[in-house]
C-alpha positions as CSV (number, residue, x, y, z in Angstrom):
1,X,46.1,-30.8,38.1
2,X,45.7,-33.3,35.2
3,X,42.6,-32.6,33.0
4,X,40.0,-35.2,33.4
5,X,38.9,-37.7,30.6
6,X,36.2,-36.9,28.5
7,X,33.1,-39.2,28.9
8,X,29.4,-39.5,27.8
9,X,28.6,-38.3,31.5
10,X,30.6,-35.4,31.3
11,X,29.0,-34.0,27.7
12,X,27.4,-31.1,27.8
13,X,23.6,-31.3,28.2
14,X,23.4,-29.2,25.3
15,X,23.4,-31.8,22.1
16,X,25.0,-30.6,18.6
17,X,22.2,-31.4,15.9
18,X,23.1,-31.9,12.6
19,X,20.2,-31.0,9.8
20,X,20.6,-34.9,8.8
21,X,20.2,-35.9,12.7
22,X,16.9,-33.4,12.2
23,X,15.8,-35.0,9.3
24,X,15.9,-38.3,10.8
25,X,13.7,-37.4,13.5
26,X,11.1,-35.3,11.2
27,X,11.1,-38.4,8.9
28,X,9.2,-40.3,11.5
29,X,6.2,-38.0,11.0
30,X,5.8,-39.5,7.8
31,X,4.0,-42.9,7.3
32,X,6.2,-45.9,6.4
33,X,9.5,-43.8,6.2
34,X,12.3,-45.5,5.3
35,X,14.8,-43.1,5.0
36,X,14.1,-42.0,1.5
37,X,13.4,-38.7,2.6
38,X,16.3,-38.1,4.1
39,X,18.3,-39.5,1.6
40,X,16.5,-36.9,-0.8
41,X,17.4,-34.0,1.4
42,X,21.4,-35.1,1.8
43,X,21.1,-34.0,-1.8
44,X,20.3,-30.2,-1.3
45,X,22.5,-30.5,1.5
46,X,25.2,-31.4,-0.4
47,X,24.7,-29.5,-3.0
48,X,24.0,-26.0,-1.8
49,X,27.8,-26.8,0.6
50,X,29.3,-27.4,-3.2
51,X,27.3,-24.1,-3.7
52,X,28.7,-22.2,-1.0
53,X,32.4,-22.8,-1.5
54,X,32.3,-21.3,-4.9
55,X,30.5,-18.2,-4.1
56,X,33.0,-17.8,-0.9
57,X,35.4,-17.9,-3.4
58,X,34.6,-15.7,-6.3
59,X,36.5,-13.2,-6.6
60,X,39.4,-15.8,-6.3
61,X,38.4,-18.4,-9.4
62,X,37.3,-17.2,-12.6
63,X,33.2,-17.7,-11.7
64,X,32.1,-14.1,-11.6
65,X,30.3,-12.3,-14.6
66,X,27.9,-13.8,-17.1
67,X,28.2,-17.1,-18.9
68,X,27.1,-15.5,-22.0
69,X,23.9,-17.3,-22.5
70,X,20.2,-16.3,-21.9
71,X,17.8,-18.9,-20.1
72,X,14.5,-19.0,-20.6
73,X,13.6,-16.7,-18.4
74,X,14.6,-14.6,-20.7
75,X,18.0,-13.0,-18.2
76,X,21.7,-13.4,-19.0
77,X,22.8,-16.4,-17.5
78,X,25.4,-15.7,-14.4
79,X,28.6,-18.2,-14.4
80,X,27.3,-19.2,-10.6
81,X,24.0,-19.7,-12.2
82,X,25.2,-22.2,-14.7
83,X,27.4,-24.2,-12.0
84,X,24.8,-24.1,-9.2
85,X,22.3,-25.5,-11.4
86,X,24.6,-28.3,-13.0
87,X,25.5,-29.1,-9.2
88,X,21.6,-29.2,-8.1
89,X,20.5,-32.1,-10.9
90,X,24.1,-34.0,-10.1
91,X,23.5,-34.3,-6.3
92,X,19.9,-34.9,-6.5
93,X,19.7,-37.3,-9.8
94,X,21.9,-39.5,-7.6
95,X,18.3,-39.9,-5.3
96,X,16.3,-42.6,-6.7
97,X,13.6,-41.3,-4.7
98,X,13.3,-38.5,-6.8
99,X,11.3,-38.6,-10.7
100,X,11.2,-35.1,-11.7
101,X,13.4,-31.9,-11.3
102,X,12.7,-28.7,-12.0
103,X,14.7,-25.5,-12.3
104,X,14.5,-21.6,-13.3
105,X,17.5,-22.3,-15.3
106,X,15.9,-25.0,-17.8
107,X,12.9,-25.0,-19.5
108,X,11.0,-28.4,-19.3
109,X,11.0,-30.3,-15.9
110,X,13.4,-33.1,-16.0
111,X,12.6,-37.0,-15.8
112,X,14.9,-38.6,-14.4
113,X,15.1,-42.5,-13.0
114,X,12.5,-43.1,-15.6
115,X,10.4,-46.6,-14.5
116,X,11.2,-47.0,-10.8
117,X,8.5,-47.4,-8.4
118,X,11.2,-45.1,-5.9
119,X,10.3,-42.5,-8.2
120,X,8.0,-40.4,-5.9
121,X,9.2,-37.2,-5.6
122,X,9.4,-33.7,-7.6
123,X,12.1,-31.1,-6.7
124,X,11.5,-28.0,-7.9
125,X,14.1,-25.2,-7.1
126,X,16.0,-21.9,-8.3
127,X,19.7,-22.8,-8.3
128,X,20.8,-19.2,-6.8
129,X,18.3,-16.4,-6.8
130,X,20.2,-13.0,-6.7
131,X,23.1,-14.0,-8.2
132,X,22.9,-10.5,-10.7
133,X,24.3,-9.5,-7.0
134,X,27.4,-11.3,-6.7
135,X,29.8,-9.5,-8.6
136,X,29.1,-7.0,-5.4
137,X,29.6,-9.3,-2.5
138,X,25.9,-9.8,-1.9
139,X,23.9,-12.3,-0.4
140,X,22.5,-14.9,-2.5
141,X,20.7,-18.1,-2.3
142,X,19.0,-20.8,-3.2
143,X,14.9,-21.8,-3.0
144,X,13.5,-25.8,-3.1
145,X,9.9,-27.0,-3.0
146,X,9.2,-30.7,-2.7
147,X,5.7,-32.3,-3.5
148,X,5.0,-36.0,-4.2
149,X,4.3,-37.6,-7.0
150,X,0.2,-36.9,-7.7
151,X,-1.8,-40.1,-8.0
152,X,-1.9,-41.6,-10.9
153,X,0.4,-39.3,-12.8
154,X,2.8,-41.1,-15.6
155,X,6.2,-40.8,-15.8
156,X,6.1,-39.4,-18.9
157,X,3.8,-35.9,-18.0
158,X,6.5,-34.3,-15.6
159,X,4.7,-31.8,-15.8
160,X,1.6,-33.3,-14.2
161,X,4.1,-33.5,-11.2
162,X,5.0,-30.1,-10.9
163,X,1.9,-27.8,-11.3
164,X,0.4,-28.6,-7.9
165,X,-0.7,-25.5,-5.1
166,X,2.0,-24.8,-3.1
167,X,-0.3,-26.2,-0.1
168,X,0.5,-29.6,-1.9
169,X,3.9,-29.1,-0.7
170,X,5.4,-31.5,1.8
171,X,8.9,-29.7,2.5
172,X,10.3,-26.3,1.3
173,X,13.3,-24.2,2.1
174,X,16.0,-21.8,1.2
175,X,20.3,-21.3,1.6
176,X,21.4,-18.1,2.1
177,X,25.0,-17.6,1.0
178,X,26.1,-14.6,3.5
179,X,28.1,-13.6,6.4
180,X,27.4,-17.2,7.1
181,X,25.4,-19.8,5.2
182,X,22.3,-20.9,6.8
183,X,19.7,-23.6,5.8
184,X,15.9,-22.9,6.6
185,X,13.9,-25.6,5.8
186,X,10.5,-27.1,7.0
187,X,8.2,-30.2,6.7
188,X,5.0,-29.0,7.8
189,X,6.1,-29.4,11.5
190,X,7.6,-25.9,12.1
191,X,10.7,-24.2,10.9
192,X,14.1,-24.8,11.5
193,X,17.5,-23.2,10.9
194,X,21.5,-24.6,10.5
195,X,24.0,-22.6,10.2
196,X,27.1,-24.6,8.3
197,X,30.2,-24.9,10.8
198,X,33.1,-24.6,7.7
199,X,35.0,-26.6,10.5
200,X,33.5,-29.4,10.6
201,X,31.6,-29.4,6.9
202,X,27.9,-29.9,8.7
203,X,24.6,-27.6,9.3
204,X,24.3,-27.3,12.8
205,X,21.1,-26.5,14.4
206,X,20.7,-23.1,15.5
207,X,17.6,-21.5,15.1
208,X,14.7,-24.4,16.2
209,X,11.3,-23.7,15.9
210,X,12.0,-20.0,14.0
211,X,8.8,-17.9,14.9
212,X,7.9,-14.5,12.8
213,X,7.1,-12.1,14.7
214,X,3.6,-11.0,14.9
215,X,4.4,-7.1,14.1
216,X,7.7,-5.4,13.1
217,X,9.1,-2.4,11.9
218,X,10.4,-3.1,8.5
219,X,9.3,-2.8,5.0
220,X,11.2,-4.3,2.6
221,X,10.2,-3.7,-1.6
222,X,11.8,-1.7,-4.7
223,X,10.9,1.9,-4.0
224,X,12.3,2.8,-7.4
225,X,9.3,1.1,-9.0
226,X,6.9,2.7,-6.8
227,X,5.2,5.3,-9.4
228,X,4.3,1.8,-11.3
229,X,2.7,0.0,-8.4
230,X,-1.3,-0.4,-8.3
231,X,-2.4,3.0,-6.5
232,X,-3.5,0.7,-3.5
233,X,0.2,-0.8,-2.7
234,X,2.0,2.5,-3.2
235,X,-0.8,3.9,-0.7
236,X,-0.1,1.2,2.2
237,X,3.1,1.9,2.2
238,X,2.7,5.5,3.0
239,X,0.6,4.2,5.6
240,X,3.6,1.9,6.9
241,X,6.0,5.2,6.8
242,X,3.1,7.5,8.2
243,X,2.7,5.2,11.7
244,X,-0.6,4.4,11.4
245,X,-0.2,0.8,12.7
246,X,1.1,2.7,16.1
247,X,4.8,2.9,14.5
248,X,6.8,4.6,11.7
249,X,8.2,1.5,9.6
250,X,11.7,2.1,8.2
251,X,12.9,0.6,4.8
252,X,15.3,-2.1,4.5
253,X,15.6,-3.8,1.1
254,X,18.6,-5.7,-0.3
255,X,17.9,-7.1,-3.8
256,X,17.5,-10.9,-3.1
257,X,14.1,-11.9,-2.4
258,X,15.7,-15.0,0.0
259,X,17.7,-12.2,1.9
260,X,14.9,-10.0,2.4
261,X,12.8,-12.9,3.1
262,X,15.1,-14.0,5.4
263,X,15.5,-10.6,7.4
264,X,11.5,-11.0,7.4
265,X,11.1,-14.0,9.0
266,X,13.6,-13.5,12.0
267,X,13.0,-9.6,12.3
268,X,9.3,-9.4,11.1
269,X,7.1,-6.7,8.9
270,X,6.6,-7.3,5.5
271,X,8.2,-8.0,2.1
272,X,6.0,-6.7,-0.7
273,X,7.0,-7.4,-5.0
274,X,4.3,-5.8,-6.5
275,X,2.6,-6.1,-9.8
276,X,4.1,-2.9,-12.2
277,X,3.6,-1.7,-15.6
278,X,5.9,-3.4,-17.1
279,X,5.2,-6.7,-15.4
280,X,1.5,-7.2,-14.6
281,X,1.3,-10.5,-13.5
282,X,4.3,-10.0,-11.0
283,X,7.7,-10.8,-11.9
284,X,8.5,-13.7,-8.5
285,X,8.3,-17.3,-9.9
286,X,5.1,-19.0,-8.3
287,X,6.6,-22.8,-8.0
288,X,10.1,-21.9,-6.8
289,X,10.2,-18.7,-5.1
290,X,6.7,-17.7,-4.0
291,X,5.7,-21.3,-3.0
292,X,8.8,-22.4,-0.5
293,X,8.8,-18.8,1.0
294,X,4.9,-18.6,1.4
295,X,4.6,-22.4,3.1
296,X,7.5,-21.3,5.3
297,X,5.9,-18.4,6.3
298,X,2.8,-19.8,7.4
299,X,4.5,-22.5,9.4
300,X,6.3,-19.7,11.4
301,X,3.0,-17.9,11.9
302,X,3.2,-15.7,9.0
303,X,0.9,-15.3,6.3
304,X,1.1,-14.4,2.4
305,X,-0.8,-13.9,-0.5
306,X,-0.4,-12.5,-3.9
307,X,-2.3,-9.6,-3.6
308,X,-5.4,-10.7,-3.3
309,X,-5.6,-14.6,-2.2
310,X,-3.5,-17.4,-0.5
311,X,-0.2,-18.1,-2.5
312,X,-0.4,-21.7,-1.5
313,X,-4.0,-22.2,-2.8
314,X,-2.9,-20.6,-6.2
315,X,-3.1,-23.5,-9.2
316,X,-0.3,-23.3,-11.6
317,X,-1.0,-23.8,-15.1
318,X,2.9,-23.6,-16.5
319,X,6.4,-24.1,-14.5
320,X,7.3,-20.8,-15.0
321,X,4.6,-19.0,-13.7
322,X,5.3,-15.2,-12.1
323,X,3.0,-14.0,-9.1
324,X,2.8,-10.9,-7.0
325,X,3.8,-11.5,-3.6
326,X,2.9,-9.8,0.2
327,X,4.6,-12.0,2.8
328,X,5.3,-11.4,6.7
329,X,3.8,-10.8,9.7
330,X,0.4,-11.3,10.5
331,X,-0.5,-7.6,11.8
332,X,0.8,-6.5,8.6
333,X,-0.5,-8.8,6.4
334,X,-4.2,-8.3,7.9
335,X,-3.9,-4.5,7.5
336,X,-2.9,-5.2,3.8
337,X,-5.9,-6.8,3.1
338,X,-8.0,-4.5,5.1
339,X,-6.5,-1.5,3.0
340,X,-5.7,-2.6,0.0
341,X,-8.5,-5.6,-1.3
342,X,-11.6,-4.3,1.2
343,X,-11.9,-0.5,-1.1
């Protein structure tokens, strides 16, 4: 028996979606779209698949170990580092939609299409959190956060552009370079999830709508550091491993905060970086690593806060601000607050 042709009629009902096809269709949502937006995210897109071929191949090129240099962070620059961020500002200076980037890696915000009226967009992102984890084979990634262009701000205060709340954002998301690489990424409209098909080069839809969990049964922070916590955090986590909340909670804790995060938002429980002696104010950058993950948690029905209030209702006051951070699930999250900032 011959096979029969192909046709439209006989595709499954089941539509591949590509995260640009997803783009296009969340783009609507936004008044007078032209497809800007979308152009702005083919840049990430593009740039975290450059990413992704290096770190699959990194023990095969000369890319592991440290570049030598120390960014102003203040930590020894990772080769991966240095590349990730160069490919970041090439892909997304090519968008004329976009005025200002900003990066862990550098130390001022960068202007760039300096006097176009396209300009109105920020991107503010960490080129590859983790990557002090990939001469071991673990999983990395890599945070954005995109806000607009505050009225009446200059072209010339970059700044001005960048230290918004994190509720100012309009889209945030996160790669994670692992068994596979998978995009997470959300415009105030839910979250969504592509895994990248390697045979075809694209991001594929495959987790839509990505709910956390009301409860769950992981905790996920540095133990080592626990002696250093507030008394408070180093309590409630007794109180996780105790059962009180009707289970015993097991640890699970890899070393990147987009993995962990990650493992959060599909599995539930809650990720906790603590304040410690050595770093009072919290050691997670507030624009690109607090912000994205706190605004994507909340739009999958999580919550987090940095100890004590909303992360998204936080006001920066310099690009390279550090926070605390409690995010997860909501039963969590609520008994946090209950135990930890009501005594």
């Amino acid at each position: 028996m011959t096979d029969q042709p192909t046709t439209i009629e006989t595709l499954p009902e089941s539509r591949i979606v590509t995260v640009q096809q997803h783009i296009l269709q969340e783009q609507k949502r936004f008044p007078g779209a032209s497809g800007e937006f979308s152009w702005l995210l083919s840049g990430i897109t593009m740039a975290t698949k450059m990413i992704q071929a290096h770190v699959r191949r990194a023990g095969l090129t000369d890319i592991l170990g440290s570049q030598g240099d120390v960014n102003v962070q203040g930590e020894v620059q990772q080769k991966l580092d240095v590349y990730s961020n160069e490919v970041l500002v090439h892909c997304l200076s090519a968008r004329e939609s976009i005025g200002v980037l900003a990066s862990e890696e550098n130390e001022n915000p960068m202007l760039v299409h300096r006097g176009s009226e396209k300009a109105n967009y920020a991107v503010i992102f960490d080129p590859l959190d983790g990557s002090s984890n990939i001469d071991v084979n673990v999983s990395v990634g890599t945070t954005f956060s995109i806000v607009r262009r505050p009225e009446g701000a200059g072209l010339n205060d970059p700044e001005q552009w960048v230290l918004q709340p994190g509720s100012k954002q309009i889209a945030a998301g996160y790669v994670v370079y692992g068994s596979s690489t998978i995009l997470v990424y959300s415009v105030g409209n839910g979250v969504h999830g592509f895994t990248l098909d390697p045979s075809v080069g694209a991001y594929v839809l495959s987790h839509p709508n990505m709910k956390m969990p009301d409860v769950g049964k992981y905790y996920s922070v540095n133990e080592a550091y626990m002696q250093t916590f507030p008394p408070r955090y180093a309590e409630y986590i007794d109180r996780l491993r105790s059962g009180v909340l009707g289970q015993k909670y097991a640890s699970r804790y890899i070393g990147s905060m987009v993995a962990d995060f990650h493992r959060t938002l599909l599995k539930g429980g809650v990720f906790l970086y603590p304040p410690t002696a050595s770093n009072p104010e919290g050691k997670l950058r507030l624009l690109y690593e607090a912000n994205p993950v706190a605004f994507l948690a909340e739009q999958a029905g999580g919550m987090a806060i940095d100890g004590k209030r909303r992360v998204l209702d936080i006001q920066p006051d310099s690009i390279h601000q550090r926070t605390p951070l409690v995010v997860g699930s909501r039963v969590e999250l609520a008994d946090f607050e209950r135990f930890v900032l009501e005594k």
